[in-house]
N, C-alpha and C positions, 0 to 999 in steps of 0.2 A: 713412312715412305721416304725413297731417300731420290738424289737426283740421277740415280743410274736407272728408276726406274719411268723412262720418258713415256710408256703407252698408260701409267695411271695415274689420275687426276691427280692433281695437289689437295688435300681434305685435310688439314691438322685440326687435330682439336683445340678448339677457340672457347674457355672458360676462365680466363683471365683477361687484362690489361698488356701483360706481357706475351700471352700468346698470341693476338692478336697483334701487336708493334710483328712480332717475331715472324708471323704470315706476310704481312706489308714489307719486310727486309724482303723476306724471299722472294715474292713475286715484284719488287721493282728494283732490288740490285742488279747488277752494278749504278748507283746512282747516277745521272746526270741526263739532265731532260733537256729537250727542243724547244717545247712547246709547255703552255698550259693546261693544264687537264682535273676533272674529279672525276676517282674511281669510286666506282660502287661494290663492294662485295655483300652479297647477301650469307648468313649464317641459320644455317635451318636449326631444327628445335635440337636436333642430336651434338647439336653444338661444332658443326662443322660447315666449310664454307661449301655452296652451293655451285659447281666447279666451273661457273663462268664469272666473267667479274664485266664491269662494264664500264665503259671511257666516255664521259662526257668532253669533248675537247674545245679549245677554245676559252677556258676560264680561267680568263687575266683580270677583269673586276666582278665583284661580287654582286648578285644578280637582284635587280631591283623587287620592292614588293609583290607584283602584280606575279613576276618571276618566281619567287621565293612559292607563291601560292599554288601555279604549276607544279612544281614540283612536287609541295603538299599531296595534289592530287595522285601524282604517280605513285609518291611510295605506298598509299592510300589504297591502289589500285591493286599496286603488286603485292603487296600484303594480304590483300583479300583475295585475289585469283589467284596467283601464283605460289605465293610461300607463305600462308599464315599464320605459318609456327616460327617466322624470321624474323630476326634483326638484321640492322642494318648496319655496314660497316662502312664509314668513305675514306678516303685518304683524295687530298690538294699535292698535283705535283708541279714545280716550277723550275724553270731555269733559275741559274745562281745559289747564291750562299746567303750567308748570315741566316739570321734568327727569322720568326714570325713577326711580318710586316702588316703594315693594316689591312691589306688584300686580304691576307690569307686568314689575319680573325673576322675578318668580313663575310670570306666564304664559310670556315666553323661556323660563325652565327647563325647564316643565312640556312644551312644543314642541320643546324638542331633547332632552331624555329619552324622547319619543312618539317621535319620529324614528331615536332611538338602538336603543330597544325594536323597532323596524318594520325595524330593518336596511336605513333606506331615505334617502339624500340628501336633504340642508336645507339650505339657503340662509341667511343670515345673516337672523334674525328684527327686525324694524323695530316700532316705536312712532311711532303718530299723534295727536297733541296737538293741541289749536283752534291751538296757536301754530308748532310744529314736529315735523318729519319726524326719527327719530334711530333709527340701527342698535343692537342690544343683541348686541354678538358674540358669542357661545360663549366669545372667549378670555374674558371678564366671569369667567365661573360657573370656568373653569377654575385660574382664576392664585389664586379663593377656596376653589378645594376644596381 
Protein backbone atom coordinates (compact mmCIF):
# COMPACT_ATOMS: atom_id res chain seq x y z
CA UNK A 1 0.00 0.00 0.00
CA UNK A 2 1.37 3.15 -0.64
CA UNK A 3 0.27 6.71 0.57
CA UNK A 4 -1.89 7.72 -2.66
CA UNK A 5 -3.84 5.21 -1.51
CA UNK A 6 -5.98 7.22 1.40
CA UNK A 7 -9.46 4.94 1.50
CA UNK A 8 -7.12 1.65 2.65
CA UNK A 9 -6.00 0.97 5.79
CA UNK A 10 -2.34 0.90 6.60
CA UNK A 11 -1.70 -3.06 7.23
CA UNK A 12 2.24 -3.75 6.39
CA UNK A 13 3.35 -6.77 7.38
CA UNK A 14 5.00 -6.70 10.87
CA UNK A 15 7.57 -9.96 11.11
CA UNK A 16 10.57 -8.45 11.93
CA UNK A 17 12.24 -5.73 14.49
CA UNK A 18 12.71 -3.57 11.52
CA UNK A 19 9.24 -3.87 10.11
CA UNK A 20 7.87 -2.83 12.84
CA UNK A 21 10.40 0.54 13.68
CA UNK A 22 9.40 1.01 9.89
CA UNK A 23 5.25 0.94 10.68
CA UNK A 24 5.90 3.49 13.79
CA UNK A 25 8.06 6.00 11.12
CA UNK A 26 5.08 5.81 9.08
CA UNK A 27 2.24 6.48 11.24
CA UNK A 28 4.01 9.15 13.54
CA UNK A 29 6.20 11.18 10.88
CA UNK A 30 6.69 13.94 10.52
CA UNK A 31 8.30 13.87 14.21
CA UNK A 32 7.55 16.37 16.78
CA UNK A 33 5.00 16.09 19.48
CA UNK A 34 3.01 18.43 22.02
CA UNK A 35 2.23 16.30 24.43
CA UNK A 36 2.89 12.98 25.99
CA UNK A 37 1.43 9.90 24.88
CA UNK A 38 1.76 5.64 24.63
CA UNK A 39 0.48 4.13 21.60
CA UNK A 40 -0.84 0.97 21.28
CA UNK A 41 -0.87 -0.99 18.13
CA UNK A 42 -2.25 -4.46 18.15
CA UNK A 43 -0.70 -7.03 15.46
CA UNK A 44 -3.13 -9.87 14.68
CA UNK A 45 -1.79 -13.48 14.04
CA UNK A 46 -1.43 -12.85 10.00
CA UNK A 47 1.12 -10.53 11.13
CA UNK A 48 -0.42 -7.29 10.38
CA UNK A 49 -1.48 -4.35 12.25
CA UNK A 50 -5.13 -4.44 13.36
CA UNK A 51 -6.07 -0.94 11.58
CA UNK A 52 -6.64 1.12 14.71
CA UNK A 53 -4.05 2.11 17.04
CA UNK A 54 -4.62 3.71 20.24
CA UNK A 55 -3.41 6.90 22.41
CA UNK A 56 -3.12 6.78 25.85
CA UNK A 57 -2.30 10.62 26.56
CA UNK A 58 -0.98 12.25 29.21
CA UNK A 59 2.28 9.93 29.96
CA UNK A 60 4.93 12.12 31.39
CA UNK A 61 5.82 9.73 34.41
CA UNK A 62 5.80 6.16 34.41
CA UNK A 63 2.80 4.66 36.02
CA UNK A 64 2.89 3.44 39.60
CA UNK A 65 2.27 -0.38 40.47
CA UNK A 66 -1.18 -0.55 41.33
CA UNK A 67 -1.17 1.25 37.73
CA UNK A 68 1.16 -1.04 35.89
CA UNK A 69 -1.53 -3.94 37.12
CA UNK A 70 -4.44 -2.01 35.40
CA UNK A 71 -3.07 -2.20 32.59
CA UNK A 72 -2.12 -6.06 33.10
CA UNK A 73 -5.66 -6.45 33.12
CA UNK A 74 -6.56 -4.60 29.85
CA UNK A 75 -4.18 -6.22 27.72
CA UNK A 76 -5.40 -9.51 29.47
CA UNK A 77 -8.75 -8.65 28.45
CA UNK A 78 -8.18 -7.61 24.97
CA UNK A 79 -6.23 -10.46 24.10
CA UNK A 80 -8.91 -12.76 25.24
CA UNK A 81 -12.15 -10.85 23.70
CA UNK A 82 -10.72 -9.08 21.14
CA UNK A 83 -7.60 -10.24 19.23
CA UNK A 84 -6.30 -13.47 20.68
CA UNK A 85 -4.14 -14.21 17.91
CA UNK A 86 -2.33 -10.50 18.88
CA UNK A 87 0.63 -9.11 19.92
CA UNK A 88 1.11 -6.14 21.30
CA UNK A 89 3.00 -3.17 19.87
CA UNK A 90 3.56 0.33 22.06
CA UNK A 91 5.50 3.11 21.13
CA UNK A 92 6.31 6.31 24.12
CA UNK A 93 5.97 9.67 22.22
CA UNK A 94 7.55 12.93 23.88
CA UNK A 95 8.33 16.35 23.30
CA UNK A 96 12.10 17.08 22.81
CA UNK A 97 15.34 15.46 21.82
CA UNK A 98 18.20 13.59 23.12
CA UNK A 99 18.26 10.06 23.88
CA UNK A 100 16.04 7.70 26.31
CA UNK A 101 15.69 9.44 29.78
CA UNK A 102 14.59 7.70 32.89
CA UNK A 103 10.85 8.51 32.06
CA UNK A 104 10.85 6.76 29.07
CA UNK A 105 12.79 3.20 30.48
CA UNK A 106 10.17 3.70 33.15
CA UNK A 107 7.37 3.61 30.76
CA UNK A 108 9.38 0.39 28.63
CA UNK A 109 9.51 -1.39 32.05
CA UNK A 110 6.29 -0.48 33.21
CA UNK A 111 4.83 -2.14 29.40
CA UNK A 112 6.69 -5.28 29.50
CA UNK A 113 5.99 -5.92 33.05
CA UNK A 114 1.96 -5.27 32.00
CA UNK A 115 2.76 -7.59 29.16
CA UNK A 116 4.60 -10.06 31.32
CA UNK A 117 1.61 -9.95 34.14
CA UNK A 118 -1.16 -10.40 31.07
CA UNK A 119 0.66 -13.52 30.07
CA UNK A 120 0.36 -11.98 26.74
CA UNK A 121 3.02 -11.07 23.56
CA UNK A 122 5.05 -7.61 23.15
CA UNK A 123 6.81 -6.39 20.68
CA UNK A 124 9.89 -4.54 21.30
CA UNK A 125 8.53 -1.02 22.83
CA UNK A 126 9.85 2.16 20.84
CA UNK A 127 10.29 5.91 21.90
CA UNK A 128 9.39 8.99 19.74
CA UNK A 129 11.37 12.25 20.14
CA UNK A 130 10.73 15.63 17.89
CA UNK A 131 14.26 14.35 16.62
CA UNK A 132 14.28 10.40 16.59
CA UNK A 133 12.53 7.12 16.38
CA UNK A 134 14.56 4.49 18.89
CA UNK A 135 13.67 0.85 20.10
CA UNK A 136 14.07 0.45 24.13
CA UNK A 137 14.51 -3.70 24.03
CA UNK A 138 13.57 -5.72 26.96
CA UNK A 139 17.27 -7.02 26.70
CA UNK A 140 18.03 -2.98 28.27
CA UNK A 141 16.02 -3.92 31.73
CA UNK A 142 17.35 -7.44 31.34
CA UNK A 143 21.36 -7.40 31.22
CA UNK A 144 20.39 -4.59 34.50
CA UNK A 145 18.40 -6.78 36.60
Amino acid sequence: MTKDEPNQPFRPLIRTQADLEHAWRHLMEPLGFSRHSIWMMLVDGDDRPIPQITEIEGAVEPPEPEEVDGLAELLRRLHADVAPRARFAFLRSRPGGGGINPDDRGWAQALYDAARLAHVPIEVVHLATDHALIPIPMDDFLAAG
